[in-house]
BAMIVO-748712 format. One record per residue (C-alpha): residue number from 1; residue in three letters; z, y, x. Coordinates in Angstrom, 3 decimals. Each point is the difference from the previous one (the first is absolute). Example, Ala and Ser with C-alpha at 12.3 -4.5 7.8 and 13.67 -1.06 7.14 Angstrom:
2
(pt 1 "ALA" (7.800 -4.500 12.300))
(pt 2 "SER" (-0.660 3.440 1.370))
***
This chain:
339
(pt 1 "UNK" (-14.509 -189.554 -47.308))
(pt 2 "UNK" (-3.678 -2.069 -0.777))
(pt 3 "UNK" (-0.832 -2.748 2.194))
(pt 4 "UNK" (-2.585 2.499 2.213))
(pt 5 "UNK" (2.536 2.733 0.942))
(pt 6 "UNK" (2.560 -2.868 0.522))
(pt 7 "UNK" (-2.331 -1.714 2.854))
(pt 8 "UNK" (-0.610 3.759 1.000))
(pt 9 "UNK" (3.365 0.849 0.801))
(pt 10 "UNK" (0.825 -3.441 1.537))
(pt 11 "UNK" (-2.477 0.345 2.034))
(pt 12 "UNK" (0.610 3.363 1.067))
(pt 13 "UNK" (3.516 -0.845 1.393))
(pt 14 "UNK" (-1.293 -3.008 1.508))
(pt 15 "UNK" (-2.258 2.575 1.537))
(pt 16 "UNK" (2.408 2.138 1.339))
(pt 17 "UNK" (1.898 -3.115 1.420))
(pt 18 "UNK" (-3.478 -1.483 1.717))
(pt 19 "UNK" (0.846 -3.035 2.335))
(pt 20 "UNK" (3.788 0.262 -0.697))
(pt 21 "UNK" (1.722 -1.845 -3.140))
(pt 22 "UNK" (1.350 1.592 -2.463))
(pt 23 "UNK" (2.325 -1.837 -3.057))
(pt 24 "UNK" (-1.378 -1.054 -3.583))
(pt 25 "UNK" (3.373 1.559 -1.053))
(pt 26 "UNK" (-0.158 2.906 1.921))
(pt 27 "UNK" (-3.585 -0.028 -1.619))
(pt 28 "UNK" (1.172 -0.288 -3.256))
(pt 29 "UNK" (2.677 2.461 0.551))
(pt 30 "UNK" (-2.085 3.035 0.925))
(pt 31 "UNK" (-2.200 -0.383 -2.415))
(pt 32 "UNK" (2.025 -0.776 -2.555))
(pt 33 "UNK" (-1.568 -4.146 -0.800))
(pt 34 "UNK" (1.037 -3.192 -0.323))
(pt 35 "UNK" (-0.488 -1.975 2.851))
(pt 36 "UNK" (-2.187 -2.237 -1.591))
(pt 37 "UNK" (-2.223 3.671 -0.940))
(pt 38 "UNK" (-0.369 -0.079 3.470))
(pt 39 "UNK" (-0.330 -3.470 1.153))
(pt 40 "UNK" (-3.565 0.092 -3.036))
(pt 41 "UNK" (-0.957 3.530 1.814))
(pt 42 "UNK" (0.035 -1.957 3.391))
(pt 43 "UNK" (-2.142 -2.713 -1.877))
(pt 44 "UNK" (-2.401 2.591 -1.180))
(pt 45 "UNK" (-0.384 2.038 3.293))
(pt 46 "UNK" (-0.373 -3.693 1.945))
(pt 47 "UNK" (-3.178 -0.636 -2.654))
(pt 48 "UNK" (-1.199 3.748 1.006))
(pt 49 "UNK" (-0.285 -2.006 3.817))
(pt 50 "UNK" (3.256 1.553 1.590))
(pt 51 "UNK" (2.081 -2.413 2.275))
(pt 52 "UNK" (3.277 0.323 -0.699))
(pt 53 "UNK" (2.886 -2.236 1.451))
(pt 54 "UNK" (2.855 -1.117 -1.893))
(pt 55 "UNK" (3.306 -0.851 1.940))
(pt 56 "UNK" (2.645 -1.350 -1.084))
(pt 57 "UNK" (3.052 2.409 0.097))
(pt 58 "UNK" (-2.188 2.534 1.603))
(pt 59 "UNK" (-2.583 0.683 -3.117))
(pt 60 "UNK" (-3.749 1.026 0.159))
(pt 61 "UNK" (-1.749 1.316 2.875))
(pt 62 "UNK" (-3.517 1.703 0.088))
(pt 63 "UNK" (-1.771 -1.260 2.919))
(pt 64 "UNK" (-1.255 2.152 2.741))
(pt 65 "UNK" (-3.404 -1.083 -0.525))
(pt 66 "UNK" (-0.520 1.281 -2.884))
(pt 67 "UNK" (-3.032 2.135 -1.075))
(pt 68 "UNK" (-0.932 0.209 -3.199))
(pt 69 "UNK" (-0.695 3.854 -1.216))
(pt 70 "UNK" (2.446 1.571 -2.522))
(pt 71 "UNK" (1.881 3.070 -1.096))
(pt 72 "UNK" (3.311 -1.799 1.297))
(pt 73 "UNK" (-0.952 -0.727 3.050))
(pt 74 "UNK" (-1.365 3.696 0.437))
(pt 75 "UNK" (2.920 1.758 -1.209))
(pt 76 "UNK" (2.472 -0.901 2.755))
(pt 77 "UNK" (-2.290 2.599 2.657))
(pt 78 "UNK" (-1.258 2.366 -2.661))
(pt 79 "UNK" (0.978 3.416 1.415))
(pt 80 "UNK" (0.700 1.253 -3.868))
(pt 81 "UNK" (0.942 -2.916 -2.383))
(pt 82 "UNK" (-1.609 1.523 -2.975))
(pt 83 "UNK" (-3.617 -0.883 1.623))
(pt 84 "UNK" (0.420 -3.356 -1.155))
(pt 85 "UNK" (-0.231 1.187 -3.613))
(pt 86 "UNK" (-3.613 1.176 1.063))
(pt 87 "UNK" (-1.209 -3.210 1.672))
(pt 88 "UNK" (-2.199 -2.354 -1.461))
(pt 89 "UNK" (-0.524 -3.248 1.523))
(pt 90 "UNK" (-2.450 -2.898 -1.153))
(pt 91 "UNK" (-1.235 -3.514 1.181))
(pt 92 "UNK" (-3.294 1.430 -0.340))
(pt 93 "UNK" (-2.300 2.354 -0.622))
(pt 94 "UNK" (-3.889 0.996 0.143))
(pt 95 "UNK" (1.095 3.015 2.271))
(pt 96 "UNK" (2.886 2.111 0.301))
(pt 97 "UNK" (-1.919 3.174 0.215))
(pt 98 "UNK" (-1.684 -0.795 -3.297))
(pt 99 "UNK" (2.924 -1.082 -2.121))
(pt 100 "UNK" (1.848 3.342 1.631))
(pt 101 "UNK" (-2.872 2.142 -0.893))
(pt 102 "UNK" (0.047 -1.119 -3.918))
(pt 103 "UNK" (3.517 0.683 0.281))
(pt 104 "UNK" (0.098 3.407 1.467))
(pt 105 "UNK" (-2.789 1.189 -2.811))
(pt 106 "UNK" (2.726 -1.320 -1.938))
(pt 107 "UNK" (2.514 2.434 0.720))
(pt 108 "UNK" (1.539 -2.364 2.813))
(pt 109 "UNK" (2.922 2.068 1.867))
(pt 110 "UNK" (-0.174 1.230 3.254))
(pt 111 "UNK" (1.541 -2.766 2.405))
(pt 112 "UNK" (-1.266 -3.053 -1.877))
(pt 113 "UNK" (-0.676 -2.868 2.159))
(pt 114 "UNK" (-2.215 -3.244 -0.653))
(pt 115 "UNK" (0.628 -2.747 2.209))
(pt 116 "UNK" (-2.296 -3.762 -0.589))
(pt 117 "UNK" (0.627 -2.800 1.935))
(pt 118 "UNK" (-4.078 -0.588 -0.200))
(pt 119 "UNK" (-2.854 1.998 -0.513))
(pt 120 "UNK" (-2.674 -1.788 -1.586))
(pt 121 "UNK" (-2.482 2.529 0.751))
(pt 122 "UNK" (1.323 2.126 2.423))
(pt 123 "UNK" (-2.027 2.978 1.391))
(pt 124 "UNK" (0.072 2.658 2.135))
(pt 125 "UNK" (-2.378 2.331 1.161))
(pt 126 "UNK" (-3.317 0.385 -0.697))
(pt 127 "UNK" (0.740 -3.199 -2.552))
(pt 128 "UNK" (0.503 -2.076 2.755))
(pt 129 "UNK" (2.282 -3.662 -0.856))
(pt 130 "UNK" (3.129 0.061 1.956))
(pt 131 "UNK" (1.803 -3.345 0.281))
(pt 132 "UNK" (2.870 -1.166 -1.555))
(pt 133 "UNK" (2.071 -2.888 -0.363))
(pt 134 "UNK" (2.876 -0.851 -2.129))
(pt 135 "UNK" (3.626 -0.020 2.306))
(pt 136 "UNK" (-2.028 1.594 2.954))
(pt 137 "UNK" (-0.178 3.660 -0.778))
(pt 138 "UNK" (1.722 3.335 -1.335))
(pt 139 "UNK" (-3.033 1.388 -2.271))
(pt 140 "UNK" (1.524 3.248 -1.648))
(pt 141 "UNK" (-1.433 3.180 -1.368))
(pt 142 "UNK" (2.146 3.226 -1.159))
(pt 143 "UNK" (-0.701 2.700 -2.472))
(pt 144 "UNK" (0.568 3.522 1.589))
(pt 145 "UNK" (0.601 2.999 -2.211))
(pt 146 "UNK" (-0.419 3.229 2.544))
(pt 147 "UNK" (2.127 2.462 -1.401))
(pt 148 "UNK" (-2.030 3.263 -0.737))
(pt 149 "UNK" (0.499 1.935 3.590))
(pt 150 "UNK" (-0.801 -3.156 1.883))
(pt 151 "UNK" (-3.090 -1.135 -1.735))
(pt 152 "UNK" (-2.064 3.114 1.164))
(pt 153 "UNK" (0.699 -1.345 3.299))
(pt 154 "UNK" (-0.386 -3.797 -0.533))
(pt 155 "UNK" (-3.575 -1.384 0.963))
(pt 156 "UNK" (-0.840 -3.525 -0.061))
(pt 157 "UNK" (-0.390 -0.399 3.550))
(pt 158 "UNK" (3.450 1.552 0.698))
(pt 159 "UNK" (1.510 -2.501 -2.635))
(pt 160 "UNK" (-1.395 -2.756 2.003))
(pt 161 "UNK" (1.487 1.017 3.701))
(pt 162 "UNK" (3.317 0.426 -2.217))
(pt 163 "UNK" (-0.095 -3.548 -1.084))
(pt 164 "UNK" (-1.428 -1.456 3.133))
(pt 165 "UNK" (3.133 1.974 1.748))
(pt 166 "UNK" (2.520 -1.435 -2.354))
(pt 167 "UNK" (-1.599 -3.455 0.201))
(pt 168 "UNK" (0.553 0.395 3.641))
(pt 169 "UNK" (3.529 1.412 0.047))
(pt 170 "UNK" (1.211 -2.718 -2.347))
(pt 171 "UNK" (-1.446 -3.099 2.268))
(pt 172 "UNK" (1.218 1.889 3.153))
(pt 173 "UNK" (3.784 0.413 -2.098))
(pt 174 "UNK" (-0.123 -3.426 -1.490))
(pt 175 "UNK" (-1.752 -2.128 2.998))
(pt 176 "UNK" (0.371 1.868 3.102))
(pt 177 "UNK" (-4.053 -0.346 0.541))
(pt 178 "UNK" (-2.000 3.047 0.684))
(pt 179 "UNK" (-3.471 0.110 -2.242))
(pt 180 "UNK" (-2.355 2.464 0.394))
(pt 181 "UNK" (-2.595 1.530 -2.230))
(pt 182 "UNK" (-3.580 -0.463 0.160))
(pt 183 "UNK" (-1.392 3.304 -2.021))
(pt 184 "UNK" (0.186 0.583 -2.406))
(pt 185 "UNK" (1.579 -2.656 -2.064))
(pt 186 "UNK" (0.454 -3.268 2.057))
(pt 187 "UNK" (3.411 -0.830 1.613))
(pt 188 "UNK" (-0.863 -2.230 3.367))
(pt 189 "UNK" (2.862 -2.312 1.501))
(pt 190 "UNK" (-1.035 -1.486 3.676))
(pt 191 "UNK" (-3.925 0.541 -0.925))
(pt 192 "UNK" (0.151 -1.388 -3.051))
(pt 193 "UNK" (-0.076 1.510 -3.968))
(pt 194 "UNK" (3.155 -0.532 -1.775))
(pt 195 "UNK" (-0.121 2.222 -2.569))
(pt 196 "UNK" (-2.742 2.096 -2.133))
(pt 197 "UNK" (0.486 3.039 -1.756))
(pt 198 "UNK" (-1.750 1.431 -2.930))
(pt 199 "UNK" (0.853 3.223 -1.535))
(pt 200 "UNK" (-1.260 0.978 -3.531))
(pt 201 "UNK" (0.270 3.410 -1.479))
(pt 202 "UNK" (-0.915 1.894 -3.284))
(pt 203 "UNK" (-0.016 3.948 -0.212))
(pt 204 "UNK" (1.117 2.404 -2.174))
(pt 205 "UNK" (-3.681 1.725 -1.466))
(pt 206 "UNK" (1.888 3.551 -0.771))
(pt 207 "UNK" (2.678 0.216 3.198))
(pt 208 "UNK" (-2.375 -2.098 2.666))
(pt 209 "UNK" (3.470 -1.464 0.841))
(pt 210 "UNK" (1.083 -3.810 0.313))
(pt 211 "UNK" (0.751 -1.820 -3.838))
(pt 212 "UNK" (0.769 -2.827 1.876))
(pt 213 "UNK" (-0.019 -2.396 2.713))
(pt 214 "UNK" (-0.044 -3.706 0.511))
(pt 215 "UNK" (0.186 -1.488 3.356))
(pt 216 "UNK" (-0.614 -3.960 0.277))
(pt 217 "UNK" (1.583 -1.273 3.397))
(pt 218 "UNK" (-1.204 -3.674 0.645))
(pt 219 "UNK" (2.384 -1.674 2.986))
(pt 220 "UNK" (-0.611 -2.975 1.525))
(pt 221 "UNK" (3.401 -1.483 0.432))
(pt 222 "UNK" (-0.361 -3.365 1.492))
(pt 223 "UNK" (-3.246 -1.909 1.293))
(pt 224 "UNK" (-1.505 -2.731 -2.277))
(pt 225 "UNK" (0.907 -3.548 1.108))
(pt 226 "UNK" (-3.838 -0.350 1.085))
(pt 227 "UNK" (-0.351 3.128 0.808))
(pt 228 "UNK" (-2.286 3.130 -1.432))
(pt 229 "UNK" (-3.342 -1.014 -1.508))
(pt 230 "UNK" (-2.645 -0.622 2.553))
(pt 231 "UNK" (-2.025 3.060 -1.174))
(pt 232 "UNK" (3.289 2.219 0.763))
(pt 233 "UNK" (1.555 -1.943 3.126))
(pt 234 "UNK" (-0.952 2.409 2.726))
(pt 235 "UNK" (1.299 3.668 -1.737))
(pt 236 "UNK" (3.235 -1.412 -2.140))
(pt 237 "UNK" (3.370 -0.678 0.606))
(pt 238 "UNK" (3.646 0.171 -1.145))
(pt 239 "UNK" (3.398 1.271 0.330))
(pt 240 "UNK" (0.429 -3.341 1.132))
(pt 241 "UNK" (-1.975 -3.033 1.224))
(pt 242 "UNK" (0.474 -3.290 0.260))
(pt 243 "UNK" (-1.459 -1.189 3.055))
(pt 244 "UNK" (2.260 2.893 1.846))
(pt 245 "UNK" (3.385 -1.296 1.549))
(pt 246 "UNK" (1.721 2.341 -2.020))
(pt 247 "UNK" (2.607 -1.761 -2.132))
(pt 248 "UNK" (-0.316 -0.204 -3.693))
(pt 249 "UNK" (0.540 3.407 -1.253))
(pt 250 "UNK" (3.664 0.320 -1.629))
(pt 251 "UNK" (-1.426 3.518 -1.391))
(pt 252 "UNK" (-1.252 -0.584 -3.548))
(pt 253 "UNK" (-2.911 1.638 -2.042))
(pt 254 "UNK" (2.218 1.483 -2.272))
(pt 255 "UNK" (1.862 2.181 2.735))
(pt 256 "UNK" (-3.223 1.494 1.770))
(pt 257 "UNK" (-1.422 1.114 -3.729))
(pt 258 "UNK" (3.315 1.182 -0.722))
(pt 259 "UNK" (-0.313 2.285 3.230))
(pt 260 "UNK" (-3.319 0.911 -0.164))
(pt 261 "UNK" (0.697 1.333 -3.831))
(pt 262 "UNK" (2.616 1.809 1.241))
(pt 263 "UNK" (-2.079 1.655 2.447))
(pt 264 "UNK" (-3.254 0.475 -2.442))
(pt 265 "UNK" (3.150 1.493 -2.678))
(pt 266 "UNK" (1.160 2.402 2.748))
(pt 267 "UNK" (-3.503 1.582 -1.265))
(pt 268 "UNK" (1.362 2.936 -1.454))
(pt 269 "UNK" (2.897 0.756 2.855))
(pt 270 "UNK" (-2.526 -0.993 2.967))
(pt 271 "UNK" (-3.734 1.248 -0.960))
(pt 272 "UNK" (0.020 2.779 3.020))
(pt 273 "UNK" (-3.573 0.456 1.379))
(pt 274 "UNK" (1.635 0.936 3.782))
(pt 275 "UNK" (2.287 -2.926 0.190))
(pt 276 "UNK" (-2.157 -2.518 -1.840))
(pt 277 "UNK" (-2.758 0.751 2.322))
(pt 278 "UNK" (1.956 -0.035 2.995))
(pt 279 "UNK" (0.825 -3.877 -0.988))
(pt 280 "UNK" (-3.109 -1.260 -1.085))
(pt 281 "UNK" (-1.625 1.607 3.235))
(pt 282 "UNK" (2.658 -2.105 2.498))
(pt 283 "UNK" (-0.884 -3.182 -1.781))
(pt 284 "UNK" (-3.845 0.453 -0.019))
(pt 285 "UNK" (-1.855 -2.679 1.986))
(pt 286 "UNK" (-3.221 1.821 -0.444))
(pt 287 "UNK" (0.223 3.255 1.738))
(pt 288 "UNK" (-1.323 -0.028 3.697))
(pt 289 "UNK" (-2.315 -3.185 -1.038))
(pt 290 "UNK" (-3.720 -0.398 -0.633))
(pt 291 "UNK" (-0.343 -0.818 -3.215))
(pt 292 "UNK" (-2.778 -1.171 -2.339))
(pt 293 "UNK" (-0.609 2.240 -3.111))
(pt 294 "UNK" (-1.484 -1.220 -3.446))
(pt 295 "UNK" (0.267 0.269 -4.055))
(pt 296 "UNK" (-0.713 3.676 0.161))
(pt 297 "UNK" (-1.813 1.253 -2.957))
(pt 298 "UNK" (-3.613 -0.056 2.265))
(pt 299 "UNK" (0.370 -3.317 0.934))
(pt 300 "UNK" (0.072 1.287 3.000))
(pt 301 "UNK" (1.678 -2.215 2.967))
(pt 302 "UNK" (0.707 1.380 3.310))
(pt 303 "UNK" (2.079 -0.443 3.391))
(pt 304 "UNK" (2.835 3.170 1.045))
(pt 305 "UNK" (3.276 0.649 1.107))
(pt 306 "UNK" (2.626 0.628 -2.033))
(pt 307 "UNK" (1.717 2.744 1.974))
(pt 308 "UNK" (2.855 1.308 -2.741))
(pt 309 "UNK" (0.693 0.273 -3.712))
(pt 310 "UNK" (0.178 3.197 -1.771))
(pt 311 "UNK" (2.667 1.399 -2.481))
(pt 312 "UNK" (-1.111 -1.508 -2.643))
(pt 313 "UNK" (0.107 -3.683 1.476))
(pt 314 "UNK" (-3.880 -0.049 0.834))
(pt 315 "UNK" (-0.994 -1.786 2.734))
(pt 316 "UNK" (-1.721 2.497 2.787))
(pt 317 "UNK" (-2.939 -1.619 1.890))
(pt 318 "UNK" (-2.586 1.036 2.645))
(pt 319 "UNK" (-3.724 -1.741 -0.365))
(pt 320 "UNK" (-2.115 0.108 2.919))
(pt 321 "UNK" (-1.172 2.944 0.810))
(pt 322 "UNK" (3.480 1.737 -0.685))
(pt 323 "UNK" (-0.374 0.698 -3.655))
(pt 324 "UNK" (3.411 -0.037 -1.746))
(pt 325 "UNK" (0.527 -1.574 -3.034))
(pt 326 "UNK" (3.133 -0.101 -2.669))
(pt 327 "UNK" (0.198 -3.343 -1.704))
(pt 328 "UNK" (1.533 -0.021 -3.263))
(pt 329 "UNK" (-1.614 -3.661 -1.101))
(pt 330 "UNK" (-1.815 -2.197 1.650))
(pt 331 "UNK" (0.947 -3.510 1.826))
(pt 332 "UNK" (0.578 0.327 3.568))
(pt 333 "UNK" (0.286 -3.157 2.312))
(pt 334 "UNK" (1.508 -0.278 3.171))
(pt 335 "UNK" (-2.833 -0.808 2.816))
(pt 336 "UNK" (-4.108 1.023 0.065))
(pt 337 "UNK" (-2.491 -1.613 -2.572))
(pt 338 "UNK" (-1.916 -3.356 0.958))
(pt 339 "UNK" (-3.696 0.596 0.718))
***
């Protein structure tokens, strides 16, 4: 066993043990070490910037506030243990989507999943920047394969309320708080925007069907010590802030990306157009609200109501006058223009 897969498995264990002590002999026991193997790994994973306690007579103990991304600390609440062969996670990175787009030409497998701890130029729609910050976030994107019956059904836009739903599901599972979804890809938390969504596709020229399918997911997991940029105060927000009297949060980043990938990996069991519409609709902040439309290929800016969304995720909305429109792009805002 090399030095790397050593501190892997040591920390794994220690892992699985989080906030409790667990023996350098027992340790050394399972995975077969000397107990000074283990007492170096400890060493190593202490450099990485994990606190771990050392008792006497009790033996190292991960502390609870812990969160530092990895496989590890993932696999304990991956629904299938084999998705941890298929996750990729770095200190940083230009852009998830990016990377995972060079690696699905590539030949990448369906179910591979790129986690950074930063984005140094992070994007989402439209090329906007989306802000990041190393320790604060849960910046992910995963490479969808649609097998050959689903991807005549699979739009972009569909792909999207799928991941915004699964975003959703896994705060609600992991957090108990109840996000909504601003369409079509922001997920909103108490009136603020915790998470962007950007969904990337490339189609098959001869079947018209889905090659494949990356879908970045940028959370916001805990508010900056000074808060959000001044420029981006008044619209973002996190899973958790700071200046709340909510306790520190004892849920880590690795357990809500481990249960949103389960979610986004339930892709090929889950992708129903009735049912997935049916959730996406109950969570949708927009519908019954004047909204603000704009980045329509016009240019073309104007006030409506968004009254429904259609079967294929597309946001229904009624200009003055009563003309009906189907959105399938576009940014809508909640609230009318300023004159």
């Amino acid at each position: 066993m090399n030095k790397v897969s050593t501190k892997r498995y040591v920390l794994e264990l220690l892992e699985k043990k989080r906030g409790r002590s667990i023996s350098g002999e027992v340790l050394a026991e399972r995975l077969n070490l000397s107990r000074s193997a283990v007492w170096k790994a400890v060493k190593e994973l202490e450099k990485d910037g994990y606190k771990i306690k050392a008792v006497t007579n009790k033996g190292y103990c991960l502390c609870d506030d812990n969160d530092i991304l990895s496989v590890e600390g993932m696999l304990p609440f991956l629904s299938d243990k084999k998705t941890a062969d298929r996750i990729n996670i770095y200190a940083s990175l230009e852009s998830t989507n990016t990377t995972a787009k060079e690696m699905a030409v590539a030949g990448a497998e369906h179910g591979t999943i790129l986690i950074a701890d930063y984005l140094s130029r992070a994007r989402g729609r439209y090329e906007r920047n989306f802000f990041t910050l190393p320790g604060h976030g849960v910046y992910m994107s995963v490479i969808l394969r649609p097998s050959r019956q689903q991807s005549y059904d699979t739009v972009p836009t569909l792909v999207t309320a799928y991941a915004a739903v699964s975003v959703c599901a896994a705060v609600e599972e992991v957090s108990g708080k109840m996000p909504q979804i601003k369409w079509v890809n922001d997920v909103f938390l108490e009136g603020k925007k915790i998470c962007g969504i950007l969904t990337e596709a490339v189609s098959d020229f001869e079947s018209g069907g889905m090659q494949w399918i990356v879908v970045g997911i940028g959370v916001n997991f805990i508010e900056p010590a000074d808060g959000f940029p001044e420029n981006i105060r008044d619209i973002a927000g996190a899973l958790f802030c700071r200046n709340s009297n909510e306790e520190k949060p004892m849920l880590t980043r690795n357990r809500l990306a481990a249960e949103i990938a389960n979610r986004m990996l339930d892709f090929e069991n889950k992708y129903e157009r009735a049912p997935l519409l049916f959730e996406y609709k109950k969570r949708l902040m927009t519908i019954g609200k004047r909204v603000t439309v704009s980045g329509l290929s016009g240019g073309e800016t104007f006030e409506a109501n968004a009254i429904d969304i259609d079967e294929m995720g597309r946001l229904i909305v009624e200009k003055e006058g009563g003309e009906i429109m189907s959105l399938s792009s576009g940014e809508v805002s909640l609230g009318t223009a300023e004159k």
